[in-house]
N, C-alpha and C positions, 0 to 999 in steps of 0.2 A: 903598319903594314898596308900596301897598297890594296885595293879589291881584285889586282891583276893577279898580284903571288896569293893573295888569298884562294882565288880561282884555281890558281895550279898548285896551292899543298892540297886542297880537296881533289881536284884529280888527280895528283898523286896517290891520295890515298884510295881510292877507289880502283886504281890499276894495280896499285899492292894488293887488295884484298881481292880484284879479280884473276892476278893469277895464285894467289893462297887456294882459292875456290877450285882453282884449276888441279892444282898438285893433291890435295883432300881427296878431289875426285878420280885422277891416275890413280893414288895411294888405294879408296875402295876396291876400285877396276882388280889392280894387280894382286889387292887381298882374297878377295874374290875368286880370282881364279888360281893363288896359291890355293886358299883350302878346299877347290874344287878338284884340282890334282892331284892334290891327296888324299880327297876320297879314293876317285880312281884309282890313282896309283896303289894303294893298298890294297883296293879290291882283284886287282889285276894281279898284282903280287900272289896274291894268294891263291887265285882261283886259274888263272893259266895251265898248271900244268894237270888241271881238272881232264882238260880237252886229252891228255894221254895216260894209256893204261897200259900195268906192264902183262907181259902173255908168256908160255913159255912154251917150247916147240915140244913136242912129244911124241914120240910111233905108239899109236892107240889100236891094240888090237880088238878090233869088235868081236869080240869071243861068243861065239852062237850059246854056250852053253849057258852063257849069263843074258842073256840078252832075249834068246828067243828058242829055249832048252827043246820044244816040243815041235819047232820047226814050222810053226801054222799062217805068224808071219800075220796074224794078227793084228790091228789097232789095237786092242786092251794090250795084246802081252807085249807088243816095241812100248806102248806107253809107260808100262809097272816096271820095267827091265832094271837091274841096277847101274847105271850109267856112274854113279859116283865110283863100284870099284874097280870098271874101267879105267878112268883117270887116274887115280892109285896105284892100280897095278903098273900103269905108261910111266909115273913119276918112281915108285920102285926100281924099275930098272936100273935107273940112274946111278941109285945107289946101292950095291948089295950088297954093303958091309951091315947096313939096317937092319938084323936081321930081331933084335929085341920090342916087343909094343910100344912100348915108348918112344922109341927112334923112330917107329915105322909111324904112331901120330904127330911125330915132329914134322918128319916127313910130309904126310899126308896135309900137313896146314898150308906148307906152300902154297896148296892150290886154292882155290875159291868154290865150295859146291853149285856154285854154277857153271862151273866147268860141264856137271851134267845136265846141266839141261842143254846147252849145246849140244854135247854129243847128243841127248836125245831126240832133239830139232833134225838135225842130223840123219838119224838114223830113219829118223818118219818120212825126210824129204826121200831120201833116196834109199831104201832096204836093202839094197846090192850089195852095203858096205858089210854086212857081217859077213864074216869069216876072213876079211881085210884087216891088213894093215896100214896105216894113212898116219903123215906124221900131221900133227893137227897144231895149231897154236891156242891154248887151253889158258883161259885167264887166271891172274894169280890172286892171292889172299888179299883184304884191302893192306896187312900189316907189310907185306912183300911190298907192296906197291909204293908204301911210304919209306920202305927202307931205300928202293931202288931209285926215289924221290930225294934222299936225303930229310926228310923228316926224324927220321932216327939215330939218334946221337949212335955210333958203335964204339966213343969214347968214354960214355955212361958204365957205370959199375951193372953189373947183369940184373942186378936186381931194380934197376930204377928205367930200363928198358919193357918192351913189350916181347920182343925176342930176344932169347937164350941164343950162348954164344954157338953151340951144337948147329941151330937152324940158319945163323947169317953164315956159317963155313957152306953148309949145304947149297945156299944161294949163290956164295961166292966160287964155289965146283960150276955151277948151275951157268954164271957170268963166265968162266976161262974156256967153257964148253961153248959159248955163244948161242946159248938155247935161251936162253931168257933177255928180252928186249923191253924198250917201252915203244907202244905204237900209238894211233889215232884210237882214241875213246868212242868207237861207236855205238857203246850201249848208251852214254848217256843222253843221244839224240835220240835212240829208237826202243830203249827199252822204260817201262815202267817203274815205281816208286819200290823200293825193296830196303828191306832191315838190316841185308849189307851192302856196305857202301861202295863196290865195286862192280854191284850186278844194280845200284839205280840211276835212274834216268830220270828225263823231263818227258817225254815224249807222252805222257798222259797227262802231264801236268798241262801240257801246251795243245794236247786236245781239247780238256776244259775248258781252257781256256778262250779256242778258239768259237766253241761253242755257244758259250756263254758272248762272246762280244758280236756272235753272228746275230745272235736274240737280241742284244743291246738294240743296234744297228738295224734293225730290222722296226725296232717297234720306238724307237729315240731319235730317228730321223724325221720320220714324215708325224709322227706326232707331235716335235717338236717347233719343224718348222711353218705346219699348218696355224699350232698355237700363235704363231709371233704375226706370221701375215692378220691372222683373224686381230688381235691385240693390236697390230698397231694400223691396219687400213680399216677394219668393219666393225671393229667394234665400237659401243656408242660409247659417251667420255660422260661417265656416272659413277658413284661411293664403291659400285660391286667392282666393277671392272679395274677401280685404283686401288679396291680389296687385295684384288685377287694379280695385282700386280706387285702390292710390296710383297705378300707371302711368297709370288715367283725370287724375286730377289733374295728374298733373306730364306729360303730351302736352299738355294746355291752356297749357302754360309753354314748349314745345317753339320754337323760331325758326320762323318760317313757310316761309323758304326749307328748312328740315329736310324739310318734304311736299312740297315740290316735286323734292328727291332722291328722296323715295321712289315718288311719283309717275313719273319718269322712270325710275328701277329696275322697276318693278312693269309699270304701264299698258301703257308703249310699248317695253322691252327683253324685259320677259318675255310678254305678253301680246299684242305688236304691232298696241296703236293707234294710228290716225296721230298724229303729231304736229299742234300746235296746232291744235286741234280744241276744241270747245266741249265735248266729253262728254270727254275727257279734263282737261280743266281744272276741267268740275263734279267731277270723281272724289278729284281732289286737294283741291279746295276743301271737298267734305264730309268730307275725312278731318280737314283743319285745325280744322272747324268743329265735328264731333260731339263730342269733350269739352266745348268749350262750354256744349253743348246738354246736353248730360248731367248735367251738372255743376249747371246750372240749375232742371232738371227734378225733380231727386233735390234741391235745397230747396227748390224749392216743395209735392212731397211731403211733404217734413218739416214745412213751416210749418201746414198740417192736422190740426187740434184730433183727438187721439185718440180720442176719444168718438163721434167721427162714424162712423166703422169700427168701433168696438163696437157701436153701437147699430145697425146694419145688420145687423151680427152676431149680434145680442139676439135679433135677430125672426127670425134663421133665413135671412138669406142668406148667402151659398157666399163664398169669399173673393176670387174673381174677381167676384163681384158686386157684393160691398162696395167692392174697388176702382178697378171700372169705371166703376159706376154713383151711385158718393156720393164718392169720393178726387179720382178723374180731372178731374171739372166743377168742384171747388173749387179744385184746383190746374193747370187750365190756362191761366188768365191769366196765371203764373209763366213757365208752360209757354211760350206764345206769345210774351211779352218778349224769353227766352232765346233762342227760335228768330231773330225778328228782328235783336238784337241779333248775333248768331253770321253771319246772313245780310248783314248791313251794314260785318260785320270782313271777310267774302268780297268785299264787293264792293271793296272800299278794298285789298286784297291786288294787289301786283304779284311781289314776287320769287320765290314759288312757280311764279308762270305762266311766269315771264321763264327758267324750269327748263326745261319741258316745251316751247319751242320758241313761245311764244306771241307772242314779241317780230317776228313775220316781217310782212312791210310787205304789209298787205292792203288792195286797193283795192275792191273788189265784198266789199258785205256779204253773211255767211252767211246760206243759207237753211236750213240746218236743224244738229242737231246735230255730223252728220261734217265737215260744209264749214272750208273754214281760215278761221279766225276770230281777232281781238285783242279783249284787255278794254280799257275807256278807263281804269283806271291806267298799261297797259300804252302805249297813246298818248300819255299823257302823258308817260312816261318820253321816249318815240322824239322829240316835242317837243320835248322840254326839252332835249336834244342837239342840235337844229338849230343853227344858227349865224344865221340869216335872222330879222330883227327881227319880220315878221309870225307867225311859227312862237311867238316868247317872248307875243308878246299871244294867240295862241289856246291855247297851254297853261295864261293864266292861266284864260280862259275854261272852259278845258274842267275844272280845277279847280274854278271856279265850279259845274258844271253834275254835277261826282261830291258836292260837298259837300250840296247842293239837294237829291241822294237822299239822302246818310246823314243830314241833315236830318227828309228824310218820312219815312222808315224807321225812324225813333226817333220820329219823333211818332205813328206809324201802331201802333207797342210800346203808345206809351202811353193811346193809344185805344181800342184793341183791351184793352187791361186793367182800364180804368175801366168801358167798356160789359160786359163778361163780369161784373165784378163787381158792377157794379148788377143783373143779372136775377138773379144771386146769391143 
């Protein structure tokens, strides 16, 4: 064999194995985002019809006799008033062949007892409405909800059902009447965490949440990125400073429930903050998050052509000048990424929280930092525990609804870096 075909069966074989290299790598690509798809897609599956709840229309007679007997018109007495057998009485109607207990609690499950706290919401806002009647759309049971979902087989033997065949005829009067619908779910944007699953929500969940990453953000920025300037422009190059550099790197590698011990050691045993609290949880969170930041920071420093700090230099400014004023502006698009990035692993963090006592069943969102507060991974966790079929579809949802921020939270990275670097 010539050295010339010897030449060409060796690249032969080298453009064989560079397109094998080639298809290996499609082949990961498209496996990749098959089983990325089907996360989604199942979560989506599941949690979609989260966003709708069914309601059913009702003429609710605000009956003064129940409501406000002594006519004083009161806070305490609209607040004690019986509001749930308002709702009862509105969904009897419907039916008055009911006339036995049994029937009438058949009956009565349709609804959701937070039917009354509506009407009583209701009633506070505007007190005109007693002795009215106003047809109202009153939410229903969460077990209604999954019927009207098709979660419930009605070709199941009654007994392997959650409703008897008595209560789905009732719904099915309920449906030819066109009084019962499904609509937009707006409790689970505005109302808090509840034990049934039709009257909870995120919106406390996503208070804490916001709270806690306003704390993060607040004290994980500028500590983080003063650390990187001082580390990689002023500080001197000695055993402490290459100490206290690998321990920076290897806390970023740290388990995140690790800051959640030291968190519970430090904040609230030594220090004695309350427990699950939004500023105790930013506290922890920015300790998770500042390597990150740091780590970030100190390359995008580095990615900064030399020259540019010399020549600042050239002309006579100060080295805090050069790298305030000509280092900092070039590498803080870096800068921002990292921070965001860092603030989107915070928000996705549960087991540090689920340390410091975060995990406690709060109904009434916080108003400010000290108030007890939950983050919504944290809700989701408490969810996904339930046992109750409407509980698994709003946990998809509310998955749904944390992915959607770390979603914008990254695209907001990469916005924020393209525009810095165009005025550039």
């Amino acid at each position: 064999m010539t050295p010339t075909e010897r030449i060409r069966q060796g690249l032969a074989r080298r453009q064989r194995a560079e397109k094998r290299f080639r298809v290996y790598g499609i082949v990961a690509i498209l496996l990749g985002m098959s089983f990325l798809l089907l996360l989604f897609g199942s979560i989506i599956a599941n949690g979609y019809k989260a966003f709708g709840q069914t309601y059913i229309e009702l003429p609710v007679y605000f009956d003064p006799a129940v409501i406000d007997p002594q006519g004083t018109r009161s806070e305490d007495a609209l607040f004690r008033a019986n509001y749930w057998a308002l709702a009862k009485n509105a969904l009897y109607q419907q039916f008055p062949e009911a006339t036995e207990r049994r029937q009438r609690r058949e009956v009565a499950s349709i609804l959701s007892e937070g039917s009354a706290l509506d009407l009583r919401a209701m009633v506070q806002e505007n007190p005109e409405l007693i002795g009215t009647t106003r047809d109202i759309w009153l939410i229903a049971d969460d077990d209604i909800d999954m019927l009207m979902k098709d979660y419930i087989d009605r070709t199941l033997p009654e007994s392997e059902r959650r409703l008897n065949d008595r209560v789905i005829a009732y719904v099915d009067r309920l449906i030819e009447a066109g009084i019962i619908e499904r609509r937009f779910n707006t409790n689970f944007f505005t109302a808090g965490d509840s034990r049934e699953p039709e009257q909870a929500g995120i919106f406390g969940a996503l208070s804490g949440s916001f709270f806690m990453l306003l704390v993060t953000l607040l004290l994980s920025f500028p500590i983080g990125v003063g650390a990187a300037v001082y580390l990689e422009e002023f500080a001197p190059r000695n055993r402490f400073i290459d100490l206290i550099e690998i321990n920076i790197n290897n806390l970023a590698a740290v388990p995140s429930i690790i800051f959640g011990l030291l968190g519970l050691a430090i904040f609230i045993n030594l220090f004695g903050l309350p427990r699950s609290t939004a500023v105790v949880g930013g506290l922890v969170l920015t300790l998770m998050t500042l390597p990150t930041i740091i780590i970030t920071s100190r390359a995008s420093i580095q990615s900064v052509p030399p020259s540019i700090k010399e020549a600042a230099l050239g002309v006579g400014a100060s080295r805090m000048q050069a790298v305030f004023h000509h280092v900092l502006p070039i590498a803080m698009p870096g800068m921002l990424t990292g921070t965001i990035i860092g603030m989107a692993q915070a928000l996705g963090e549960s087991a540090p929280l689920l340390m410091i006592g975060m995990v406690a069943f709060i109904v009434e969102p916080p108003q400010g930092f000290t108030d007890p507060a939950t983050a919504l991974p944290v809700q989701i966790f408490l969810w996904s525990d339930s046992p109750e079929r409407a509980f698994t579809e709003r946990t998809s949802a509310a998955i749904m609804v944390l992915l959607a921020f770390l979603i914008a939270m990254n695209a907001t990275a990469v916005y924020l870096r393209k525009k810095i670097a165009k005025k550039l």
